[in-house]
mmCIF file of the C-alpha atoms, coordinates in Angstrom:
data_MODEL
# 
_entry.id   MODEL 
# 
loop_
_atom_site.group_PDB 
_atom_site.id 
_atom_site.type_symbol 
_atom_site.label_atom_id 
_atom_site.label_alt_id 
_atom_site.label_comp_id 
_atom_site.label_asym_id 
_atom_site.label_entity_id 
_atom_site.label_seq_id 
_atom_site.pdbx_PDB_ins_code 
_atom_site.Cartn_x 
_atom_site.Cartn_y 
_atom_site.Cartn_z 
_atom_site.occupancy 
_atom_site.B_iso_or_equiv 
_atom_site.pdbx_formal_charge 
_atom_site.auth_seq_id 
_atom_site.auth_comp_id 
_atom_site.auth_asym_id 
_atom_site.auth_atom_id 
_atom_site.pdbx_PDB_model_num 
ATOM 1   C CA . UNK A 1 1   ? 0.000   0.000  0.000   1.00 0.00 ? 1   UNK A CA 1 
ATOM 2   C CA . UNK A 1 2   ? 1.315   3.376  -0.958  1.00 0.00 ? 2   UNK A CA 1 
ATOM 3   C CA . UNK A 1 3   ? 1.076   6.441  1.170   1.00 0.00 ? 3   UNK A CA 1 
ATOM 4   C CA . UNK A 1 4   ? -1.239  8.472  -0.441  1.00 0.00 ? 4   UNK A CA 1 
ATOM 5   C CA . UNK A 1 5   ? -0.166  11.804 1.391   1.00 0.00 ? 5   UNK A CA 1 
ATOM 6   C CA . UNK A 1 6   ? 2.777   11.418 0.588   1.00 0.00 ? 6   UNK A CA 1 
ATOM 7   C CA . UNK A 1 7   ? 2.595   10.599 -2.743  1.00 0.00 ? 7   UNK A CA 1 
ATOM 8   C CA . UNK A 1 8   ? 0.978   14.469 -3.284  1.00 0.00 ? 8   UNK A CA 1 
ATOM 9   C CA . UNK A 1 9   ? 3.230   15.877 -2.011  1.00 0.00 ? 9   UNK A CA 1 
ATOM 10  C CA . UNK A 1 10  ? 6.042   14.738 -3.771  1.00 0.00 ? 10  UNK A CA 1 
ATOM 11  C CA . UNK A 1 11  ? 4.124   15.128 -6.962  1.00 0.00 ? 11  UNK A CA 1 
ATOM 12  C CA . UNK A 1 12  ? 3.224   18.622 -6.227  1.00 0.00 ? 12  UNK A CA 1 
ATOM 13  C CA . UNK A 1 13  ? 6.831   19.992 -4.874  1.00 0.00 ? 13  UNK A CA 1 
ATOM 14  C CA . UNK A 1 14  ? 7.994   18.101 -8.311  1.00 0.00 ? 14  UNK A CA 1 
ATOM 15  C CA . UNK A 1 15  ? 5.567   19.812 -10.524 1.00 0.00 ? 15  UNK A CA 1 
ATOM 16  C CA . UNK A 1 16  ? 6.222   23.074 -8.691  1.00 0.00 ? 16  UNK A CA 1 
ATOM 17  C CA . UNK A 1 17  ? 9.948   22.609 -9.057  1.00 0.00 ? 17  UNK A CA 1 
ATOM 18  C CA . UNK A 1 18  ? 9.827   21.582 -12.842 1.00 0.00 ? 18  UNK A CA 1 
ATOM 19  C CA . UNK A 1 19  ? 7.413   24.109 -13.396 1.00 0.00 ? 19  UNK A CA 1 
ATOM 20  C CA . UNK A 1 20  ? 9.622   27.139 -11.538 1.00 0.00 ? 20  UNK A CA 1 
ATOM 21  C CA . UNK A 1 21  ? 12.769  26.171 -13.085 1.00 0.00 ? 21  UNK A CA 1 
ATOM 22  C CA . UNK A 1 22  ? 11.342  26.240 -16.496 1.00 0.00 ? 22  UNK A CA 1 
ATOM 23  C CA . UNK A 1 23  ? 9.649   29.738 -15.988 1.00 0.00 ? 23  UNK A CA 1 
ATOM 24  C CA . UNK A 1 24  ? 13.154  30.882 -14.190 1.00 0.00 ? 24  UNK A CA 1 
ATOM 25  C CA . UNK A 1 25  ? 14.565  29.798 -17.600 1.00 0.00 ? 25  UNK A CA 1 
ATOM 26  C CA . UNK A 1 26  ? 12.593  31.902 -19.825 1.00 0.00 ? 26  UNK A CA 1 
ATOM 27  C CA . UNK A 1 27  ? 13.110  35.134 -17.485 1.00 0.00 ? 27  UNK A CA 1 
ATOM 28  C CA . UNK A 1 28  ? 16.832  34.107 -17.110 1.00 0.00 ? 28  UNK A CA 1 
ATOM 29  C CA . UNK A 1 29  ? 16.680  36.016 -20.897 1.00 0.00 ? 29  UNK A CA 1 
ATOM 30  C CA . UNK A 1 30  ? 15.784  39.112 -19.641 1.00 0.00 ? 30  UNK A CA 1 
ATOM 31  C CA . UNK A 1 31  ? 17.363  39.359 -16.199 1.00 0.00 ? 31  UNK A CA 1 
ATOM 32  C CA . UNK A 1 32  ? 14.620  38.428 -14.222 1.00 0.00 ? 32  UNK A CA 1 
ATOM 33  C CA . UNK A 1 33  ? 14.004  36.332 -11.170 1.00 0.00 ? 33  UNK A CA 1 
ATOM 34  C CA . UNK A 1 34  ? 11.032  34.719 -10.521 1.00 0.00 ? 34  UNK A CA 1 
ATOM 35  C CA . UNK A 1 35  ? 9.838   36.736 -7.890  1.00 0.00 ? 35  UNK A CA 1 
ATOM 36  C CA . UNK A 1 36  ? 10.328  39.670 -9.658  1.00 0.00 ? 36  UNK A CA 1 
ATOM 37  C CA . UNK A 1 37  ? 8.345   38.327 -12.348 1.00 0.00 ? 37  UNK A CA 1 
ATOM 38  C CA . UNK A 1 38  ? 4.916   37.733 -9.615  1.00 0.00 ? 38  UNK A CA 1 
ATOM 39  C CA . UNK A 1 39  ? 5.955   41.372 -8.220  1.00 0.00 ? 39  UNK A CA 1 
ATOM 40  C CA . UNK A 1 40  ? 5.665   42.496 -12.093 1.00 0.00 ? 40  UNK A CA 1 
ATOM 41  C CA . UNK A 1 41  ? 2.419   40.327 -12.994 1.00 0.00 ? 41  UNK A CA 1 
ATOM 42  C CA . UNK A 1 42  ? 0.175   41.090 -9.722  1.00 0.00 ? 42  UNK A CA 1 
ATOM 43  C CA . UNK A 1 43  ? 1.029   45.334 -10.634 1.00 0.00 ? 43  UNK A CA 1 
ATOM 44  C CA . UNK A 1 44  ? 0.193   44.643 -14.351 1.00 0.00 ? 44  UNK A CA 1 
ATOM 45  C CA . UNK A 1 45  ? -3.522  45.061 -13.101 1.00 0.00 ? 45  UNK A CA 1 
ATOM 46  C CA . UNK A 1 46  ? -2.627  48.763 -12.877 1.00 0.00 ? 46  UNK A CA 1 
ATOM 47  C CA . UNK A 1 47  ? -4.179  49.055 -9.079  1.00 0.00 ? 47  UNK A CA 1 
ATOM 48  C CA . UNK A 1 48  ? -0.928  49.594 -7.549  1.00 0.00 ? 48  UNK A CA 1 
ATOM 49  C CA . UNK A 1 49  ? -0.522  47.177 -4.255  1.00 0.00 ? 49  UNK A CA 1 
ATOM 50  C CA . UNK A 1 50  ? 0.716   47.625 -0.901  1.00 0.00 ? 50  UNK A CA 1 
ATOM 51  C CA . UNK A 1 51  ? 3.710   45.619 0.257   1.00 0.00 ? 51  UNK A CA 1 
ATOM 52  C CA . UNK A 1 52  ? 1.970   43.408 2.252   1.00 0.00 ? 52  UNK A CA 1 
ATOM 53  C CA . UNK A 1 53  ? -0.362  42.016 -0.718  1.00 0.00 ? 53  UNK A CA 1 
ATOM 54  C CA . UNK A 1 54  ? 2.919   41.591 -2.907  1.00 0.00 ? 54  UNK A CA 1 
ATOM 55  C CA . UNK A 1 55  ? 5.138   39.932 -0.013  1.00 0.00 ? 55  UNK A CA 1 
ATOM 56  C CA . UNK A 1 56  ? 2.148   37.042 -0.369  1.00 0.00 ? 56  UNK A CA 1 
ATOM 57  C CA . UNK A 1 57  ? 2.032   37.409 -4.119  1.00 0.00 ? 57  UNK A CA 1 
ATOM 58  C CA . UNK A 1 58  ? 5.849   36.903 -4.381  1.00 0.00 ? 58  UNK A CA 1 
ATOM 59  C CA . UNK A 1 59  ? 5.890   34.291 -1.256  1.00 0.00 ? 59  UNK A CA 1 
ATOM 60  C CA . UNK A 1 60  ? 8.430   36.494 0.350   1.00 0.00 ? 60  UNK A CA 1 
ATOM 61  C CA . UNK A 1 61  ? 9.232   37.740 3.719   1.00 0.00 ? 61  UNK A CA 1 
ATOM 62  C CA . UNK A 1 62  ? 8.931   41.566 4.025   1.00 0.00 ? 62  UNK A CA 1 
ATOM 63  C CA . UNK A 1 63  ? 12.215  42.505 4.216   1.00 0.00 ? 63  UNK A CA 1 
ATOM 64  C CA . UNK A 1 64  ? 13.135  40.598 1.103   1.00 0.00 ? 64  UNK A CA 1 
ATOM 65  C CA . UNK A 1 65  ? 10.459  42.269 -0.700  1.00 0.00 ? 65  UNK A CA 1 
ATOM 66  C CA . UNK A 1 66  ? 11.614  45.716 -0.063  1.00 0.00 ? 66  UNK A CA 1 
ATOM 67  C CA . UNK A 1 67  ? 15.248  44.475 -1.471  1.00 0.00 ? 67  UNK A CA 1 
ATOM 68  C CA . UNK A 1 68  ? 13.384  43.641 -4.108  1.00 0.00 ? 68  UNK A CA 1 
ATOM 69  C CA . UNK A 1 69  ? 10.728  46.706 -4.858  1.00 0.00 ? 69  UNK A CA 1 
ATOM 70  C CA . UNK A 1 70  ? 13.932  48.924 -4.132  1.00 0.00 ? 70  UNK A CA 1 
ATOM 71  C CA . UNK A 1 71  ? 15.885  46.968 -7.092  1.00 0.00 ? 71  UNK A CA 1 
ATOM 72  C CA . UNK A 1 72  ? 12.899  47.751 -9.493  1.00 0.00 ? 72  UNK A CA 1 
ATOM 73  C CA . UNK A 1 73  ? 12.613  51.010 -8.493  1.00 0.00 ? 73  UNK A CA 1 
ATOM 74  C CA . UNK A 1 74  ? 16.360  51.450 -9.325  1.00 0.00 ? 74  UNK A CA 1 
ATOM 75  C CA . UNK A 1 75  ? 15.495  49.603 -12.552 1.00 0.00 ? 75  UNK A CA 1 
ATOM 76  C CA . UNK A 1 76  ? 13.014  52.084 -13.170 1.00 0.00 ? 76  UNK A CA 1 
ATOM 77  C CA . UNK A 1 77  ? 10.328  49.089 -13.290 1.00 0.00 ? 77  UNK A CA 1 
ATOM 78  C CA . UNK A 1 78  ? 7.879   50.237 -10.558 1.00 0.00 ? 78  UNK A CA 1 
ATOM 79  C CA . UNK A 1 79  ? 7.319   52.999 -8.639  1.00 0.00 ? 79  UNK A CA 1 
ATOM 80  C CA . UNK A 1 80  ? 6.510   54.181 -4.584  1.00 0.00 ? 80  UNK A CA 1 
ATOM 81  C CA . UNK A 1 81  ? 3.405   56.332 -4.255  1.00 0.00 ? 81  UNK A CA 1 
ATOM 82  C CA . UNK A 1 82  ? 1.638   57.112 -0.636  1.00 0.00 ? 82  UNK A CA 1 
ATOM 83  C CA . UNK A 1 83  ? -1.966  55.372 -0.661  1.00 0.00 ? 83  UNK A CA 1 
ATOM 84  C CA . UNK A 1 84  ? -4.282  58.014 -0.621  1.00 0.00 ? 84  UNK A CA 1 
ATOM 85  C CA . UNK A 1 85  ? -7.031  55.804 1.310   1.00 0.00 ? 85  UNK A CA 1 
ATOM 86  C CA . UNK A 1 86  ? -4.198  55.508 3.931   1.00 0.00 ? 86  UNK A CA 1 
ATOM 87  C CA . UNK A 1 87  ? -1.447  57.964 3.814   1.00 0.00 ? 87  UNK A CA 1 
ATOM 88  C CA . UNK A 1 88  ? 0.671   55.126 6.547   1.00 0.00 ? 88  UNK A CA 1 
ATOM 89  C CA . UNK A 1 89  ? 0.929   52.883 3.784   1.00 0.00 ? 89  UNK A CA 1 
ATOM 90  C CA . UNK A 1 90  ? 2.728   52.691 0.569   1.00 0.00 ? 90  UNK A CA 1 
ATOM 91  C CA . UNK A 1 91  ? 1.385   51.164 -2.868  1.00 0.00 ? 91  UNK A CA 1 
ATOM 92  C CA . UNK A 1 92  ? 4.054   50.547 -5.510  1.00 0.00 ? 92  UNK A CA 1 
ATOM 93  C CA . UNK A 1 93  ? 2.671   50.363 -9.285  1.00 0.00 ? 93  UNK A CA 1 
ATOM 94  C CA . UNK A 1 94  ? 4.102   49.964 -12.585 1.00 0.00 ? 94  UNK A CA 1 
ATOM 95  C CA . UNK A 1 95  ? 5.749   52.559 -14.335 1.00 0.00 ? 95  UNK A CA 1 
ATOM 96  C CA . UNK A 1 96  ? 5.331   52.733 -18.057 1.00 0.00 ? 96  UNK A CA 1 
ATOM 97  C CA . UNK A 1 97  ? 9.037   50.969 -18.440 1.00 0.00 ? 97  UNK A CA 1 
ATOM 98  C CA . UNK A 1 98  ? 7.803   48.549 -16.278 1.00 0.00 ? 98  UNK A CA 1 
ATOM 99  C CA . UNK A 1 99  ? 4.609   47.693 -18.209 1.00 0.00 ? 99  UNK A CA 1 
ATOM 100 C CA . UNK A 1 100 ? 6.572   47.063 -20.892 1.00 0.00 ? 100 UNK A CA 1 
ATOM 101 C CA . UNK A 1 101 ? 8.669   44.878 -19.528 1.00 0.00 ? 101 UNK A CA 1 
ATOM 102 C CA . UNK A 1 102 ? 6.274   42.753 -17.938 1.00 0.00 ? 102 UNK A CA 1 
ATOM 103 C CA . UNK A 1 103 ? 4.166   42.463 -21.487 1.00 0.00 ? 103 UNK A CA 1 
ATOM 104 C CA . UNK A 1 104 ? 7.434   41.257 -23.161 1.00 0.00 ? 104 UNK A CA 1 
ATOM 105 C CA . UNK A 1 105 ? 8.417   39.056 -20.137 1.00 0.00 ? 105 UNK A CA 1 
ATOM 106 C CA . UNK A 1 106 ? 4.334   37.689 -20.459 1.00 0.00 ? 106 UNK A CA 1 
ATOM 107 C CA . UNK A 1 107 ? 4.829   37.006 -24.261 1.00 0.00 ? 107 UNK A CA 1 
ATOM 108 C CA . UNK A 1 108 ? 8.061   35.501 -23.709 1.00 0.00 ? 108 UNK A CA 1 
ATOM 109 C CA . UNK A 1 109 ? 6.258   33.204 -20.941 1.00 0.00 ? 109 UNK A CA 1 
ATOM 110 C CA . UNK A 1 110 ? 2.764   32.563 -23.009 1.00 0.00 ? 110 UNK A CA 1 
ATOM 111 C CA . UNK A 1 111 ? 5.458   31.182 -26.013 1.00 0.00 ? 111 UNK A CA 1 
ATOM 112 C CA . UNK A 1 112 ? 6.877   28.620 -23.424 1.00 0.00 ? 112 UNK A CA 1 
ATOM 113 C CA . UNK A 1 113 ? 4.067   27.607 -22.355 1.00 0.00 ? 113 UNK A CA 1 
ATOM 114 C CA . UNK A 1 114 ? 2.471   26.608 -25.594 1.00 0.00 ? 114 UNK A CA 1 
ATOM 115 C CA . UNK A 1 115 ? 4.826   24.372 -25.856 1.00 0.00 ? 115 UNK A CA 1 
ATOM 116 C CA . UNK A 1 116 ? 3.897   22.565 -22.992 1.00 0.00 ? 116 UNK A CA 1 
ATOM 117 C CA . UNK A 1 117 ? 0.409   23.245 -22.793 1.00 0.00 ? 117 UNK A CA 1 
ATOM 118 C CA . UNK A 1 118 ? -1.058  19.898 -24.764 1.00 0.00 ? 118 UNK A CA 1 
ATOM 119 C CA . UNK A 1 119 ? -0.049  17.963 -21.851 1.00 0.00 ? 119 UNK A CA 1 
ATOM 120 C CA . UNK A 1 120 ? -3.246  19.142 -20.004 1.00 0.00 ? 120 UNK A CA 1 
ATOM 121 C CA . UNK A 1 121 ? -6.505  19.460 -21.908 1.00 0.00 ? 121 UNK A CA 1 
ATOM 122 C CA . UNK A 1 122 ? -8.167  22.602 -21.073 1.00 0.00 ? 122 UNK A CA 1 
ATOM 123 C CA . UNK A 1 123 ? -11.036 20.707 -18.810 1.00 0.00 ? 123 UNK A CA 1 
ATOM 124 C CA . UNK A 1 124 ? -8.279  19.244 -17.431 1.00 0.00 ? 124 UNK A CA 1 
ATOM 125 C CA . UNK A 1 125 ? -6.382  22.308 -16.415 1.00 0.00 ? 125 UNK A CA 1 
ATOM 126 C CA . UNK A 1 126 ? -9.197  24.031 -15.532 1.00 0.00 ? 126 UNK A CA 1 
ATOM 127 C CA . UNK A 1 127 ? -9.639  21.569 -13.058 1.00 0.00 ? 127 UNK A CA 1 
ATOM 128 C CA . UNK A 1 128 ? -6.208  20.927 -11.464 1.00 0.00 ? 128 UNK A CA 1 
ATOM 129 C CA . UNK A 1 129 ? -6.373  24.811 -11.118 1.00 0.00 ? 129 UNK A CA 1 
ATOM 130 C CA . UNK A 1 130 ? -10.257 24.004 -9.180  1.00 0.00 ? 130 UNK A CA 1 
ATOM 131 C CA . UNK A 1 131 ? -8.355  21.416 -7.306  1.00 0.00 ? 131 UNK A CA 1 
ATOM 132 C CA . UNK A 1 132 ? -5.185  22.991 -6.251  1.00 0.00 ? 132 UNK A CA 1 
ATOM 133 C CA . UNK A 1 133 ? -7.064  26.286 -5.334  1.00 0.00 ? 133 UNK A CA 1 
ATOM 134 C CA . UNK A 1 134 ? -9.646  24.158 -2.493  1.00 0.00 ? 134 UNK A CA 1 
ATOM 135 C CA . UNK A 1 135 ? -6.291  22.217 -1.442  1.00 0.00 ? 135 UNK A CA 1 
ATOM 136 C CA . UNK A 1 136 ? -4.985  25.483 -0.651  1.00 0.00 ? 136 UNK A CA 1 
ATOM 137 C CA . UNK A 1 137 ? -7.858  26.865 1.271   1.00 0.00 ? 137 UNK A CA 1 
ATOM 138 C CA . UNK A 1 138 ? -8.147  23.771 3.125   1.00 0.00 ? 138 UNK A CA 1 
ATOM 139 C CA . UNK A 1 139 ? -4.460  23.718 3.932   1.00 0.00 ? 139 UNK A CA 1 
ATOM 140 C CA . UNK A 1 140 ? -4.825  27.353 4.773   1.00 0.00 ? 140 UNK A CA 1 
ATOM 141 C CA . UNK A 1 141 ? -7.527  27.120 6.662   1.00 0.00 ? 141 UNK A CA 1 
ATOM 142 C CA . UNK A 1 142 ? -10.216 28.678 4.430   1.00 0.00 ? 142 UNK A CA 1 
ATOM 143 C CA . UNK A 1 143 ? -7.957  31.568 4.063   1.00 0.00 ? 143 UNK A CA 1 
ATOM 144 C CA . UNK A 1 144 ? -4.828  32.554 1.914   1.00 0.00 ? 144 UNK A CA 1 
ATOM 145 C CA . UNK A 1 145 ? -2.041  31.779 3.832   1.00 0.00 ? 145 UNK A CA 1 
ATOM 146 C CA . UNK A 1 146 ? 0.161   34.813 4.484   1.00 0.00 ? 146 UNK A CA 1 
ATOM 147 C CA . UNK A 1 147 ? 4.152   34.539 4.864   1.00 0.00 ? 147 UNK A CA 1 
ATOM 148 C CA . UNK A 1 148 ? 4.011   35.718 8.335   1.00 0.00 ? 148 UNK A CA 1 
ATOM 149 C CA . UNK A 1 149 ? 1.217   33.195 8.929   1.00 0.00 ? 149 UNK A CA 1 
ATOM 150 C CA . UNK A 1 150 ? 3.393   30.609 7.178   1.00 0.00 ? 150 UNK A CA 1 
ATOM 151 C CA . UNK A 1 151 ? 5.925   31.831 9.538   1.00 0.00 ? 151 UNK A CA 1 
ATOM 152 C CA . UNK A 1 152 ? 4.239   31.145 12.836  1.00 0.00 ? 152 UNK A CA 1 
ATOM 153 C CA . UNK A 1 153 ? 2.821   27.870 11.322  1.00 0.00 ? 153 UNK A CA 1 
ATOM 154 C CA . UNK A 1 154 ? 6.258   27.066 11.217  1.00 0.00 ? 154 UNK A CA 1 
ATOM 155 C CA . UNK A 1 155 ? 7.252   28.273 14.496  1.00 0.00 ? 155 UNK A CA 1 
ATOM 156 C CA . UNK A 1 156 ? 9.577   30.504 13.239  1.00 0.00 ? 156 UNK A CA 1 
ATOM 157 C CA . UNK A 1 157 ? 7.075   33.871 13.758  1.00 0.00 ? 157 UNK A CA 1 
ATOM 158 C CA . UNK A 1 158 ? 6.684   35.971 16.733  1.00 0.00 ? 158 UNK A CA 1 
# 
């Protein structure tokens, strides 16, 4: 008898390792990690996000995060602009550089993935996404699990 549990979970960190490595491939090209790339792709919505919503987005601690929004900043890629709902908080955006980057890093991504795609049928991929989204609330506890939640989960929070 196999151990089901188990067997998920290597099959997910696998496909989550294949698939990372082969999306950190195509932004290898253009200088571009991949959590720069879910920074990029959450701000392409043109809403501009606070720090805490991108930390999650990325799946990075704050402080790594603000290396990060500071290196795209420098990059001219994104910019810092007080919330005006808030004026404590920050939301960083896209700048116009930074749009275009992301669209050519998206085409770039959308062409590897094409190749790949036929694997999964699109009923089936609609439903591994179905699947993997409850999985994740369940896991989470109904809720998206936050890095600092991750953290304490871990017992590594304060």
């Amino acid at each position: 008898m196999t151990d089901r549990p188990h067997d998920l979970l290597h099959q997910l960190t696998r496909a989550e390792r294949l698939s990372a490595r082969r999306l950190q491939s195509v932004l290898d090209g253009f200088g571009c990690s991949l959590e720069a790339w879910r920074v990029l792709d959450l701000l392409a919505d043109g809403e501009g996000h606070h720090m805490t919503a991108l930390a999650e987005h990325a799946f990075l601690p704050a402080p790594t995060l603000t290396k990060l929004v500071d290196q795209l900043v420098d990059a001219n890629l994104v910019y810092r602009r007080v919330d005006p709902a808030d004026r404590r908080r920050v939301l960083v955006a896209l700048t116009a550089r930074g749009a275009e980057h992301r669209r050519l890093l998206s085409r770039a991504v959308r062409a590897d993935r094409s190749r790949w795609a036929d694997a999964l049928a699109e009923d089936d991929e609609e439903r591994l996404a179905g699947l993997l989204s409850r999985l994740s609330e369940a896991l989470g506890g109904g809720a998206a699990l936050t890095w600092a939640g991750a953290e304490r989960a871990a017992g590594r929070g304060r």
